[in-house]
N, C-alpha and C positions, 0 to 999 in steps of 0.2 A: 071315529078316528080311522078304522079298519076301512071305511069308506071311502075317505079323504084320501090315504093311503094305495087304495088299487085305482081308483081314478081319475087321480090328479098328485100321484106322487109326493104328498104332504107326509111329512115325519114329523112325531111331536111325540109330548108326554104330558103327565101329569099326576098329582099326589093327590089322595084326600088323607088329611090327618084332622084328629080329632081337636076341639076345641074349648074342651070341659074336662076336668077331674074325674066327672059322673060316668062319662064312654070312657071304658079300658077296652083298645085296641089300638094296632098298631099302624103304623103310615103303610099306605096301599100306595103299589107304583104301577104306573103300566105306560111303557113306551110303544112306539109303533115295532121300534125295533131292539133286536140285541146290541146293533151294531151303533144305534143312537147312545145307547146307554155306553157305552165302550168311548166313543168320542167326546159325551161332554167332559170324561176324567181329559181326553187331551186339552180342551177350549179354556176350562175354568182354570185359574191361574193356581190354587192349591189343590192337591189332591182331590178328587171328585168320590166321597164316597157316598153313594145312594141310602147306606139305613145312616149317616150321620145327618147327610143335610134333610132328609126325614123324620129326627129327632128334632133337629133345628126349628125345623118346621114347627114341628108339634108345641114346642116349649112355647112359640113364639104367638101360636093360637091360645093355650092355654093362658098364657099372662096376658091376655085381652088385648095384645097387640092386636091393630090392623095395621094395612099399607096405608090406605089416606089419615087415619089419623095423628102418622107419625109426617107424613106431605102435607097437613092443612096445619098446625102447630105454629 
């Protein structure tokens, strides 16, 4: 991403959260930037808070959701 980032001006992020009961740890964040992270609170329509939609996240691995098997139903 740091890559991406110095040469070819690509900004992104990304979460690992855990997906099991068995790992206790907590949602890891890492943006390119401060400044990325500052902007998605203006874009997303309610308050953008990083450790809540990182719980979200978490609960959402944890209860064996996935994205395609909530799109292929």
């Amino acid at each position: 991403m740091r890559g991406l980032r110095s040469r070819v001006g690509v900004e992104g992020f990304f979460v690992i959260a855990r997906a099991s009961t068995e790992f206790i740890m907590a949602p890891r964040w890492y943006f390119t930037s401060l400044e990325l992270e500052k902007y998605m609170g203006l874009i997303v329509r309610k308050r953008w808070d990083t450790n809540e939609v990182g719980s979200k996240i978490e609960a959402f691995g944890v209860a064996g959701s996935t994205i395609l098997s909530n799109v292929y139903q």
